[in-house]
N, C-alpha and C positions, 0 to 999 in steps of 0.2 A: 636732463643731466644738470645736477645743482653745480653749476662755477662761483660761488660764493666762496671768497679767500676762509681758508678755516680760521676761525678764534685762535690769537694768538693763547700759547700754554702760562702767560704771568696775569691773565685774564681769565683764565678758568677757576673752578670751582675747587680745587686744589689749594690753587697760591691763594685765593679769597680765604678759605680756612687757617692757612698758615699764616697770615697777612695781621687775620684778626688775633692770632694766638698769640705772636712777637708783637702787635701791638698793646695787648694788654699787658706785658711783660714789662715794653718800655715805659707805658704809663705810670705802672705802678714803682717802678724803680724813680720815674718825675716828681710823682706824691710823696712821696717816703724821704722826699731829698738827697738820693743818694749823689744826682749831679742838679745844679740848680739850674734851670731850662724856661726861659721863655722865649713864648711864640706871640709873634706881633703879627695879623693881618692875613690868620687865618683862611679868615672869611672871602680875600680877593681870589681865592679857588675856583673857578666855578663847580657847582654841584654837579653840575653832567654834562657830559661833550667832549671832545678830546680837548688838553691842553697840554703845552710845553711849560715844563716848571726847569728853569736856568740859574743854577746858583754858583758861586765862587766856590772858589778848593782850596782850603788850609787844612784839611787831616784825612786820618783814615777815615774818623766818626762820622765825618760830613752825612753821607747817606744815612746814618743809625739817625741820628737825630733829625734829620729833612724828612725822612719817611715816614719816622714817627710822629712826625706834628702834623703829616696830611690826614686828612678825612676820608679821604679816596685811596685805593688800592694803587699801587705808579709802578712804574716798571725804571730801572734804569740802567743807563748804556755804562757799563763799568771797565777797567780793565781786567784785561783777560785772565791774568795772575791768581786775581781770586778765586777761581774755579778749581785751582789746584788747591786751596789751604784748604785744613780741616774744617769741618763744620762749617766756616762761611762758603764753601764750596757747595757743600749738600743744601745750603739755604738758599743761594742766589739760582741752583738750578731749579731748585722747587720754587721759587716763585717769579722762575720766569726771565730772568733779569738778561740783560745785552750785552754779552761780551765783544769786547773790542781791542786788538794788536795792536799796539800805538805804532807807529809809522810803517804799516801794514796797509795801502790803499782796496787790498782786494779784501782786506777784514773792515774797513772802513764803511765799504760798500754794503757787504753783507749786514753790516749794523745797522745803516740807514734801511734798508730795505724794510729790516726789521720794527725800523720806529716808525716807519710810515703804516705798516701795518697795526700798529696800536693803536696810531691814530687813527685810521680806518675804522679802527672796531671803537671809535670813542674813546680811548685810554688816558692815561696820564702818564706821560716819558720827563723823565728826570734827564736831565743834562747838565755835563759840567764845561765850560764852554772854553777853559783855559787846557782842559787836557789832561791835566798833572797835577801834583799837591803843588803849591805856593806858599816858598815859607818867607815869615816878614822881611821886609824889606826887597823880594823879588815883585818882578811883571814880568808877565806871561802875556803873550797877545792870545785873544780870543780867536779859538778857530771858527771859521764860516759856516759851516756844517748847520749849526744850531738857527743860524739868518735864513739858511738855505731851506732849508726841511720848512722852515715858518712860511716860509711865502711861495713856495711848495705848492704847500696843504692848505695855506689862508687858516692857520692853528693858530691862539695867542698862545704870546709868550707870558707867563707870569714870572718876574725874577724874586731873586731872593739872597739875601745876603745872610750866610753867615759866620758870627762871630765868636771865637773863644774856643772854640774845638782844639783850637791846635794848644791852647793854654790846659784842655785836660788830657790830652795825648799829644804830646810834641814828636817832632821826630826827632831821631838819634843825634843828629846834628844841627838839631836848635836848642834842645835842652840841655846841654852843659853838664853841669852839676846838681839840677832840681832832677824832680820826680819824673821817674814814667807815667806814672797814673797820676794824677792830679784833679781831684772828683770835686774840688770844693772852686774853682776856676768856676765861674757863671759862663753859661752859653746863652745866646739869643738866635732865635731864628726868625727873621723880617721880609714877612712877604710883603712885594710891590703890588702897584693896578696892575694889569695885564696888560697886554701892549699888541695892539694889531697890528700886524704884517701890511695890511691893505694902505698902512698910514705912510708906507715906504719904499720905493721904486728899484732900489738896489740892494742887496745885502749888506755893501761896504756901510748903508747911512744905519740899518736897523741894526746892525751889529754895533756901532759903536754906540747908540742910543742904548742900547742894551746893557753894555759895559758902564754908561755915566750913570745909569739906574741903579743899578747892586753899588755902584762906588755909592752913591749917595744914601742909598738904604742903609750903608756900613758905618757911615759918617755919624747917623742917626741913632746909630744901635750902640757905639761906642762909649 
């Protein structure tokens, strides 16, 4: 009898085809200029193996634009909300993605359960480790979860900061009187080294290590 955990479904050969289809969408909407988009530090990805990719939340786009600059197929832990909307509903169930009920502990669990098993199967799990969007001038403390799961699994973390999303989609109550859409706003997305868990004996020390990382990659990209 095979007990081998099944392949998670944002790792099959489904979400790999849809993965690649919305990625060349996104690309070619990069090239064309329709929003102006760089990505700093690619390459600190590794090519194969599981990794944790941890980045800050200022919009909805965060995920549109962080998945699209990866090389790798990712899965991420998202809120649950989205599975109802149109069309990002049908997207996020085909390729897999983690819903999560914010202060929902028994939905909590069931999301971790689920990002360890990506990991498991080598994956790439996207985390956003504040929780929520963050609009300027707030702080959010970083939930544990993301320290936990790291040192767990012995998974790096790769961070990543990014910047200006919220400058091309703000939300209703930071935008004022400018635009909803705002396509000509530059984004950057700056991935950090990766950061091993092994380096850190408690979650409380790698979680804030983690938080002075993306602060500083943010500082950089500004």
């Amino acid at each position: 009898m095979n007990n081998e955990p099944r392949r998670p479904k944002g790792l099959g050969k489904r979400a790999w085809v849809t993965t690649q289809l919305v990625r060349r969408i996104l690309r070619t909407l990069a090239w064309s200029n329709v929003v102006n988009v760089t990505v700093i530090g690619r390459d600190r990805v590794p090519a194969a193996g599981p990794v944790i990719v941890a980045s800050n939340h200022i919009s909805m786009l965060d995920a549109v634009f962080l998945w699209g600059a990866l090389r790798r197929r990712a899965i991420a832990i998202a809120m649950a909300e989205l599975w109802s909307w149109p069309i990002v509903g049908w997207l996020v169930r085909r390729l897999g993605q983690i819903p999560v009920v914010r202060r929902d502990n028994e939905s909590g669990r069931a999301a971790t359960a689920q990002a360890e098993q990506i990991l498991r199967h080598n994956g790439v799990l996207i985390i956003y480790p504040e929780g929520r969007l963050v609009a300027p001038g707030e702080d959010e403390p970083y939930k544990p979860g993301v320290a936990k799961l790291a040192l767990a699994t012995g998974v790096p973390i790769v961070p990543v900061a990014t910047t200006g999303t919220d400058g091309v989609l703000p939300t209703r109550r930071t935008r004022g009187d400018g635009p909803a859409f705002n396509r000509r706003h530059p984004v950057t997305i700056h991935f950090g080294h990766p950061i091993n868990p092994a380096d850190f004996d408690n979650p409380d020390k790698l979680l804030e290590h983690l938080r002075h990382t993306i602060e500083d990659l943010r500082a950089q990209a500004l």
